[in-house]
Backbone as JSON, one array per atom type, in Angstrom:
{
  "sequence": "XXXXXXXXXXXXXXXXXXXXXXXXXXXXXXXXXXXXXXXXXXXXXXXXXXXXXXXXXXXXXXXXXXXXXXXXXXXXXXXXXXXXXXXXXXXXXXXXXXXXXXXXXXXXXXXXXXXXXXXXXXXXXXXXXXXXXXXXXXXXXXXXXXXXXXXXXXXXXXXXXXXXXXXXXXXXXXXXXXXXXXXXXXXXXXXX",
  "N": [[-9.12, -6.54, 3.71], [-11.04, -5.91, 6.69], [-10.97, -7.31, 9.87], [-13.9, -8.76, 11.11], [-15.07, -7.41, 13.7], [-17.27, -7.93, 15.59], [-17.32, -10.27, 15.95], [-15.54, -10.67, 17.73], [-14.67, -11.09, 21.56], [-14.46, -9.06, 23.37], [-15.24, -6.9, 21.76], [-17.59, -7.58, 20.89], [-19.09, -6.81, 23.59], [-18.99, -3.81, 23.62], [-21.14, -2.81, 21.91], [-21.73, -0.02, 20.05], [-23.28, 3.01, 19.16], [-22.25, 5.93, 16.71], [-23.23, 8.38, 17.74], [-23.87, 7.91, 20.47], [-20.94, 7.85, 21.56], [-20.06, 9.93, 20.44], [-20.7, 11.38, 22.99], [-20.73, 14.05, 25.12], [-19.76, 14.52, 27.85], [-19.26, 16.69, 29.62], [-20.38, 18.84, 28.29], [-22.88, 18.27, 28.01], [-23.75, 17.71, 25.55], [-23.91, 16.6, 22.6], [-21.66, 15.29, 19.5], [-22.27, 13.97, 16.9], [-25.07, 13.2, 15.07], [-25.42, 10.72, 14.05], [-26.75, 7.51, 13.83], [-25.27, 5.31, 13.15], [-23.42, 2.15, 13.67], [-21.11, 1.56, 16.32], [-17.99, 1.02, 17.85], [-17.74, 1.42, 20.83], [-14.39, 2.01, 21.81], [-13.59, 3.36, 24.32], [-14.46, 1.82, 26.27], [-13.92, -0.63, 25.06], [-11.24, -0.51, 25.77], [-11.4, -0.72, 28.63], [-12.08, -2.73, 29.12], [-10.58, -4.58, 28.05], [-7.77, -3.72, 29.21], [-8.78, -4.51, 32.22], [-8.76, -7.13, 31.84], [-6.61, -8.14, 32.16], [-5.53, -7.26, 34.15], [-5.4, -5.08, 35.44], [-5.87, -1.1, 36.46], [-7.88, 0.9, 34.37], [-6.72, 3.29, 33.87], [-3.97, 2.94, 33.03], [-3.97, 3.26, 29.96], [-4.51, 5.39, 27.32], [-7.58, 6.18, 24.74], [-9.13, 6.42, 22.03], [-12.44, 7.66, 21.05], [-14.51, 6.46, 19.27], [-14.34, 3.48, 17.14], [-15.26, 2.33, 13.87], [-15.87, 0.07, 11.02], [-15.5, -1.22, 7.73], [-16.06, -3.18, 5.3], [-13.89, -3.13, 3.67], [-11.91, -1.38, 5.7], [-10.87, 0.32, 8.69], [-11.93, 2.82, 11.21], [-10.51, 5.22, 13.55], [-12.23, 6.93, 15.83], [-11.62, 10.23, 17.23], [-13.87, 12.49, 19.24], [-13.65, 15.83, 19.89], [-15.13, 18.44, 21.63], [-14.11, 21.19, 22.34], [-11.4, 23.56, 22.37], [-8.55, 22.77, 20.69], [-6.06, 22.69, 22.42], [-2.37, 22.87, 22.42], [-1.64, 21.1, 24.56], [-4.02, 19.2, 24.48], [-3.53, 18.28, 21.72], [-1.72, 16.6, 22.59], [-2.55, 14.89, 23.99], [-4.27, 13.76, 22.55], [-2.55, 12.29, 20.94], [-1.36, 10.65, 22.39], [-3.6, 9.28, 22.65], [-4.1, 8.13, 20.52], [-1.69, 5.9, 19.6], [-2.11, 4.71, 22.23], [-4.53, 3.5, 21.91], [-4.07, 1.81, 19.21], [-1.97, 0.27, 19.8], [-3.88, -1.51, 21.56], [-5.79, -2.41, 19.76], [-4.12, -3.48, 17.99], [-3.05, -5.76, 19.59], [-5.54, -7.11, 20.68], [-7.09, -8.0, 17.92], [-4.71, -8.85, 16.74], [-3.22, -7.84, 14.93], [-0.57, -5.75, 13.08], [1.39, -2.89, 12.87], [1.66, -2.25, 10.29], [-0.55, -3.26, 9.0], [-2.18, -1.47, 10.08], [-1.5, 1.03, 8.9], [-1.96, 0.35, 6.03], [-5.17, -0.09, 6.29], [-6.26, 1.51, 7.62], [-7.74, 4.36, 9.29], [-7.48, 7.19, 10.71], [-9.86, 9.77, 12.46], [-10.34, 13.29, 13.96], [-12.74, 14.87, 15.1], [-13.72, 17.95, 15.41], [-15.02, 20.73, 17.57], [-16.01, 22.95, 15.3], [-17.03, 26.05, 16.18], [-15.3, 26.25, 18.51], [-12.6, 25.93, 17.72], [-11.89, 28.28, 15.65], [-10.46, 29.67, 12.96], [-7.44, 31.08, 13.11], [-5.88, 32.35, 11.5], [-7.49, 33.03, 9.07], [-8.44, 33.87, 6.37], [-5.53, 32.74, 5.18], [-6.11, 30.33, 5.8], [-7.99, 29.59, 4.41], [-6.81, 30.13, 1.88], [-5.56, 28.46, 1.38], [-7.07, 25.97, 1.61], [-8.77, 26.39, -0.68], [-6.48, 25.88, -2.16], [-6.05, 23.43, -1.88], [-8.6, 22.01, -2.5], [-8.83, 21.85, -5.0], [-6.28, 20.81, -5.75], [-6.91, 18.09, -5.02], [-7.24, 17.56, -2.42], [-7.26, 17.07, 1.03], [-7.22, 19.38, 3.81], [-5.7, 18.56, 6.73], [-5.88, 19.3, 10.02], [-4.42, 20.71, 12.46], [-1.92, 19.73, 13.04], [-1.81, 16.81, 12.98], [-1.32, 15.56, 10.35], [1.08, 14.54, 10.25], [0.88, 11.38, 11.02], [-0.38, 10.52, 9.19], [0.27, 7.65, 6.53], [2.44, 6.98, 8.46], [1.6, 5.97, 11.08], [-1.23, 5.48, 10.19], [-3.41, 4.93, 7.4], [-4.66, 7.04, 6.38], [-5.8, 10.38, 7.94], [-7.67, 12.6, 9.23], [-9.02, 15.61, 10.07], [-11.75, 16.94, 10.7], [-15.0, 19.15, 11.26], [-18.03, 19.37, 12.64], [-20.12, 18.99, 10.88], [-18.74, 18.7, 8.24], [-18.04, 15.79, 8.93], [-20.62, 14.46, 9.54], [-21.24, 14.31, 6.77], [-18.96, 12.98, 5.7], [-19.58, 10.44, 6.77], [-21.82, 9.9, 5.63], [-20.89, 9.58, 2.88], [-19.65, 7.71, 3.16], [-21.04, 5.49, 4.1], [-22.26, 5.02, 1.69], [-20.16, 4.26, -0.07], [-18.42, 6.04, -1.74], [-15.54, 7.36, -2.2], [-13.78, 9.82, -2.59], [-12.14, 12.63, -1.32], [-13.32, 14.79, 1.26], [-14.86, 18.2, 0.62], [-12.77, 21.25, 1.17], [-13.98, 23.02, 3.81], [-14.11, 25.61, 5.02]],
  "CA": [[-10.29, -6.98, 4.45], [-11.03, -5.86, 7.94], [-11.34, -7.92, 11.42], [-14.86, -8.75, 11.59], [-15.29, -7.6, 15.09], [-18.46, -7.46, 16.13], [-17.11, -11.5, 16.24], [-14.42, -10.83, 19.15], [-15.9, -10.69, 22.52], [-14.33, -7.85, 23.47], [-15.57, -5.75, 20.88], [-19.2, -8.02, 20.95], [-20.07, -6.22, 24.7], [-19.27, -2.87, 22.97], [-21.47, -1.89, 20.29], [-22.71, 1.46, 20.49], [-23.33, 4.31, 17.64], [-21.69, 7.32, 16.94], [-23.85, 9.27, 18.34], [-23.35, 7.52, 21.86], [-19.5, 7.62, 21.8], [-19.96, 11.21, 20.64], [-21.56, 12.45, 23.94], [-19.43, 14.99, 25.75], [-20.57, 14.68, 29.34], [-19.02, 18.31, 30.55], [-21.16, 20.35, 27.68], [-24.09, 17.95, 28.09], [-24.26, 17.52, 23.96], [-23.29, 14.75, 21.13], [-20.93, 15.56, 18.24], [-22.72, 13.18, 15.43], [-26.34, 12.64, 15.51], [-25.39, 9.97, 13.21], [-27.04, 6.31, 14.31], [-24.25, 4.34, 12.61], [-22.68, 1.2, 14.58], [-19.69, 2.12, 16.56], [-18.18, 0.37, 19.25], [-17.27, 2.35, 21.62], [-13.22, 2.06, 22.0], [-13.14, 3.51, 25.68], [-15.46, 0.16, 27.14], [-13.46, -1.99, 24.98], [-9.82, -0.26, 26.53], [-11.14, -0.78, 30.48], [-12.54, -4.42, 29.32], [-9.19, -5.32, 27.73], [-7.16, -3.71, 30.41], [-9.33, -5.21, 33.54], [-8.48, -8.87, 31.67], [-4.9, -8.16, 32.44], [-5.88, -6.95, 35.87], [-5.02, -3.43, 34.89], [-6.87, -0.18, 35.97], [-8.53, 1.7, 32.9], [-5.59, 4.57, 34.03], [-2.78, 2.76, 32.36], [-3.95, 3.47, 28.57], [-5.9, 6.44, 27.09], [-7.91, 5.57, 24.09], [-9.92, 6.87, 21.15], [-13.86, 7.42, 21.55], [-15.21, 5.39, 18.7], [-14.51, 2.66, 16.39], [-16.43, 2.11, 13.28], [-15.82, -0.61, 10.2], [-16.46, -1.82, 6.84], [-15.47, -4.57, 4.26], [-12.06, -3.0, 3.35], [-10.94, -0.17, 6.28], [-11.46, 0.93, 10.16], [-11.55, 3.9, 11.45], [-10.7, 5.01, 15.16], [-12.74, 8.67, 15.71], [-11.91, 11.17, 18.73], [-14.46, 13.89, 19.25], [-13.16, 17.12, 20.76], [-16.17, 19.57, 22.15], [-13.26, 21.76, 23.23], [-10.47, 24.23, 21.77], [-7.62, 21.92, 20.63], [-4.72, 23.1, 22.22], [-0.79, 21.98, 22.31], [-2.09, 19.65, 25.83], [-5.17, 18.24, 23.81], [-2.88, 17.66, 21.02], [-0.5, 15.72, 22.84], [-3.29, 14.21, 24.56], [-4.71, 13.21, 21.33], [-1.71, 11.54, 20.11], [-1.21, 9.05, 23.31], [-4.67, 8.12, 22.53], [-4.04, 7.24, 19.09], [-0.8, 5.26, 19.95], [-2.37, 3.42, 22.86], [-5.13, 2.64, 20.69], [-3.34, 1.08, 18.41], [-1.7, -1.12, 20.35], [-4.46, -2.32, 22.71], [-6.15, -3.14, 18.87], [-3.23, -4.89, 17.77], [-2.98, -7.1, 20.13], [-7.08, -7.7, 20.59], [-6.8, -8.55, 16.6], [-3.91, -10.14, 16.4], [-2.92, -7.54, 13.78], [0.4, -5.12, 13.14], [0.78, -1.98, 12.82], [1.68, -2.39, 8.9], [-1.74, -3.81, 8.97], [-3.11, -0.25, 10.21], [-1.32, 1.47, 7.69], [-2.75, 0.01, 4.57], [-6.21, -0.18, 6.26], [-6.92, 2.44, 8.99], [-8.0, 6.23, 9.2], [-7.86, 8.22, 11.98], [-10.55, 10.96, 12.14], [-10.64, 13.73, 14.91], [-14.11, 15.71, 15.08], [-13.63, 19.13, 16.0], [-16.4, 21.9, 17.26], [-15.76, 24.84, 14.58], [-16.93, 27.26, 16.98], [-14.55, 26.54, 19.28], [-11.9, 26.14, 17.21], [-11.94, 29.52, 14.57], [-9.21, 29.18, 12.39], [-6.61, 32.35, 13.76], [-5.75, 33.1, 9.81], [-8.86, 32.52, 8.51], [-8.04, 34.21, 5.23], [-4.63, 32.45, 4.42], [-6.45, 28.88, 5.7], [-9.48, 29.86, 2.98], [-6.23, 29.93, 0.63], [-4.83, 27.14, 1.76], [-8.4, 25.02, 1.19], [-9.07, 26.46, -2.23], [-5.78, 25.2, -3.28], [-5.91, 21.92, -1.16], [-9.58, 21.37, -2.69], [-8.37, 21.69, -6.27], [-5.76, 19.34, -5.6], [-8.29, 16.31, -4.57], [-6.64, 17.13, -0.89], [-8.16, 17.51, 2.15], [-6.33, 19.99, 4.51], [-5.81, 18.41, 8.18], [-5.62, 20.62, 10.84], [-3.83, 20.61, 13.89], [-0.43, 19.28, 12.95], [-2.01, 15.52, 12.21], [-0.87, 15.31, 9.4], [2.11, 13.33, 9.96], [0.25, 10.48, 11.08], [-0.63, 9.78, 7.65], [1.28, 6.87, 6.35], [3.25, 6.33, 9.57], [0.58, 4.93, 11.7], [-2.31, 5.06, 9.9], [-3.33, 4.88, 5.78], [-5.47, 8.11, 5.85], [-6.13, 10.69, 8.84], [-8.82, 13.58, 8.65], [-9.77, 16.39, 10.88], [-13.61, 17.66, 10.3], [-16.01, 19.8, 12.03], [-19.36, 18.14, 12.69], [-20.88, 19.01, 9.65], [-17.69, 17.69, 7.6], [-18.25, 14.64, 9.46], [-21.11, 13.78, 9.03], [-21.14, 14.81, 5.15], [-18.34, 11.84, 5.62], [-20.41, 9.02, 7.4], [-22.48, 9.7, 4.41], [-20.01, 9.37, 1.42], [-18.57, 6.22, 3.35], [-22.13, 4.93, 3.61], [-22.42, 5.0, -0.07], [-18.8, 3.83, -0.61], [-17.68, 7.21, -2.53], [-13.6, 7.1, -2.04], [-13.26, 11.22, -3.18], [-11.83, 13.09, 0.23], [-14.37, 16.07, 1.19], [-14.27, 19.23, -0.04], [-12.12, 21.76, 2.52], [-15.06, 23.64, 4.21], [-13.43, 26.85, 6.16]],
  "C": [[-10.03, -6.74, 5.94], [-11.09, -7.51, 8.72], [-12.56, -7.56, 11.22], [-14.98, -8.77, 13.25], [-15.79, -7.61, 15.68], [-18.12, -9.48, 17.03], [-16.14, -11.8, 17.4], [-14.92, -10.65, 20.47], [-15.5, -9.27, 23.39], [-14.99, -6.42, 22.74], [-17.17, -5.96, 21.37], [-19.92, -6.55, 22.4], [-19.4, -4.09, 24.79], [-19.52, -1.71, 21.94], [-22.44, -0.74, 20.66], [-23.39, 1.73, 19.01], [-22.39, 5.58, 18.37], [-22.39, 7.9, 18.04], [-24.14, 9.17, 19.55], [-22.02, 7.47, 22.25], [-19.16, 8.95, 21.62], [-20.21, 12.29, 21.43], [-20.19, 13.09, 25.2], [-20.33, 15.39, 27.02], [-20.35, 16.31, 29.92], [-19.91, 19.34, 29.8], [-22.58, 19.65, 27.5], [-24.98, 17.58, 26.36], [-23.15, 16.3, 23.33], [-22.47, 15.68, 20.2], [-21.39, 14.92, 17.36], [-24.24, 13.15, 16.34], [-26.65, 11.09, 14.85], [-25.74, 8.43, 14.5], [-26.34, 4.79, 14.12], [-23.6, 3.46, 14.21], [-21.48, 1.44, 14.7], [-19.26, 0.96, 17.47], [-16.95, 1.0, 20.15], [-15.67, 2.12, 22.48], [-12.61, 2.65, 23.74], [-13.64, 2.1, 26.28], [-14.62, -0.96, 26.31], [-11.51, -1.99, 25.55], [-9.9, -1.03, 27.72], [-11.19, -2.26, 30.34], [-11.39, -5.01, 28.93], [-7.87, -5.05, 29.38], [-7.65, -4.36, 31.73], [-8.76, -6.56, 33.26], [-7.22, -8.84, 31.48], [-4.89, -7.93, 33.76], [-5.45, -5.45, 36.01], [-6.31, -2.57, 35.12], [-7.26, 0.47, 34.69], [-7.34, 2.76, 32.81], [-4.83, 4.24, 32.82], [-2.78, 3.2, 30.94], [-4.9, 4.67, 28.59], [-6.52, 5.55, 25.79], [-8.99, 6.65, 23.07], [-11.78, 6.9, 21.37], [-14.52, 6.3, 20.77], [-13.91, 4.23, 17.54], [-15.15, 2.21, 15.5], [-15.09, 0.96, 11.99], [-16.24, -1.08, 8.96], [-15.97, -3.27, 6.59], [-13.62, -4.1, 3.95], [-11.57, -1.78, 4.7], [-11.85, -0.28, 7.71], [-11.22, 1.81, 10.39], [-11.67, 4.62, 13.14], [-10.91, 7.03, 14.95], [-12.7, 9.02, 17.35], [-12.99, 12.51, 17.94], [-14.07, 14.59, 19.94], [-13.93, 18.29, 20.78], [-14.82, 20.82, 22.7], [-12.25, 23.21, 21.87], [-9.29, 23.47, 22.05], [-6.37, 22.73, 20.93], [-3.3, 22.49, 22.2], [-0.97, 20.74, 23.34], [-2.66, 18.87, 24.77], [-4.61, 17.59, 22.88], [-2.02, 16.18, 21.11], [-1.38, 14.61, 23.01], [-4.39, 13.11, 23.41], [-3.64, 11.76, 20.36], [-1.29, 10.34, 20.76], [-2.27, 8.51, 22.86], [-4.88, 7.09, 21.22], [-3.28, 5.7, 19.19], [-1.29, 4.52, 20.89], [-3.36, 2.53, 22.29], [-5.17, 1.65, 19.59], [-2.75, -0.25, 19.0], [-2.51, -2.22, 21.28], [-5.05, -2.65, 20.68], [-5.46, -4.24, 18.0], [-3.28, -5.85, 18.18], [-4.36, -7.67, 20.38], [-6.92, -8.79, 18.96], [-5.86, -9.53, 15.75], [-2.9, -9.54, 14.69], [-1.3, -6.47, 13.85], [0.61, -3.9, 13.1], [1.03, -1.31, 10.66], [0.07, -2.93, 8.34], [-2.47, -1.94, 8.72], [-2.67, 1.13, 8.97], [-1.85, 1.62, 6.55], [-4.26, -0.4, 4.92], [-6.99, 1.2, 7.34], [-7.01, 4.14, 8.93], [-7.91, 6.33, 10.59], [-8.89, 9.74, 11.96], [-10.61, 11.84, 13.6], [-11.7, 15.16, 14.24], [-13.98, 16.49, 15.97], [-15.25, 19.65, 16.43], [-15.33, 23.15, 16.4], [-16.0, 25.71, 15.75], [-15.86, 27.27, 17.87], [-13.15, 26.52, 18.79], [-11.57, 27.14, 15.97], [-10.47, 29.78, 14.21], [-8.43, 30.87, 13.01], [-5.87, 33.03, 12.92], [-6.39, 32.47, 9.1], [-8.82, 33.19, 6.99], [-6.79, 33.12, 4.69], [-5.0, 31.06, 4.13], [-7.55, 28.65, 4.53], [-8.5, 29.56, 2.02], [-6.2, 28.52, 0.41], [-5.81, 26.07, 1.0], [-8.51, 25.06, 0.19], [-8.17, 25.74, -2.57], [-5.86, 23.93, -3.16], [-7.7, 21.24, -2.11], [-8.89, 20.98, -4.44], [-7.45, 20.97, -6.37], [-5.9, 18.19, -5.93], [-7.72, 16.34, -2.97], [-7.09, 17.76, -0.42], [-6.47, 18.08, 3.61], [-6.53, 19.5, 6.07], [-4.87, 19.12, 9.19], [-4.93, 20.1, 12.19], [-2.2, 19.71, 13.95], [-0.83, 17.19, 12.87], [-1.6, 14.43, 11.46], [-0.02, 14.25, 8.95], [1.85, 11.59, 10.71], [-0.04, 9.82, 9.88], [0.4, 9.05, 7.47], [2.33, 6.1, 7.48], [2.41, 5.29, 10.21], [-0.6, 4.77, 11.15], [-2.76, 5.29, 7.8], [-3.58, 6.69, 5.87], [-5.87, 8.69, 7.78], [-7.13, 12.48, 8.85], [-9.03, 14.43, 10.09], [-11.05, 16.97, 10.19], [-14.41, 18.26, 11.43], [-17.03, 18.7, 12.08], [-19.75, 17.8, 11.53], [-20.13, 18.17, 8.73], [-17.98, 16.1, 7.92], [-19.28, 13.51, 9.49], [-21.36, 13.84, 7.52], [-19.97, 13.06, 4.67], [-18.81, 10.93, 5.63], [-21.31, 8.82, 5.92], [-22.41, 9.25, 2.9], [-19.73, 7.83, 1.97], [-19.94, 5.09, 3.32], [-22.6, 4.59, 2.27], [-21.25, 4.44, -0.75], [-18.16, 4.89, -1.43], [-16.35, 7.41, -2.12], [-13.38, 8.74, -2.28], [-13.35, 11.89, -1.47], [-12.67, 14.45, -0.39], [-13.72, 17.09, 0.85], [-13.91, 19.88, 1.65], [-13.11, 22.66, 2.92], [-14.71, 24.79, 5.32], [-14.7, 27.88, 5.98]]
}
């Protein structure tokens, strides 16, 4: 069972949607059009850090936050071409994330383990796989599996810090919001 957090007041003064946490001010567009309740994980970083007396600098942080009855899930969007920086830059935000939610919650990080996803929402176009044949293999076999292939070296996030961690294009993504809306548990098919 999650942290009802809509009940913490930190979280309370920020509830967004996707589709406001997905807006990428430098290309002037959203990554989800999806209307789902988020709460927007940068506004609840600066509001936790300010009530320490802390600039917003000190931590990076994940864009959204979303929740059910059993799991949370902390989503970066990346309008960009993920490279070895963004990567890195991806992985403080996870890690500070984590801990500014720990301690909001009151929870561990054995907690986030057995309840938490990490999802990062790519643009396909800007990211075009660079063996786009062997990754097509790769998917076929990964779909037949029941496994979903995550991209960008990720991967090992799984289990360490978080239960389950997913890279998806938009489309993937929302194809997700949709299964999780419905409660369907089967990881998407690999879509290259």
């Amino acid at each position: 069972m999650t942290k009802k957090l809509d009940a913490i007041g930190l979280f309370q003064s920020a509830l967004s949607t996707l589709m406001e946490t997905s807006f990428d001010d430098s290309n002037n567009e959203y990554m989800s059009l999806s209307e789902a309740d988020a709460f927007d994980f940068d506004q609840v970083k600066t509001t936790y850090l300010n009530s320490l007396g802390k600039p917003e600098e000190c931590a990076k942080s994940v864009d959204a936050l979303i929740e059910d009855d059993s799991s949370f899930a902390f989503i970066e969007f990346k309008n960009c071409q993920i490279t070895d920086r963004i990567r890195k830059d991806i992985r403080l935000k996870l890690s500070d994330s984590l801990l500014i939610y720990n301690d909001i919650t009151g929870t561990d990080l054995s907690y986030s383990r057995a309840q938490g996803e990490f999802i990062i929402v790519y643009s396909e176009a800007k990211n075009p796989s660079s063996a786009e044949y062997r990754e097509k293999i790769v998917s076929s076999i990964m779909e037949k599996a029941q496994e979903e292939l995550i991209r960008f070296g990720f991967d090992r996030h799984k289990g360490s810090y978080m239960k389950d961690v997913h890279t998806y294009t938009e489309k993937q993504f929302a194809e997700y919001m949709l299964r999780r809306s419905s409660n369907q548990d089967q990881p998407l098919p690999n879509m290259v």
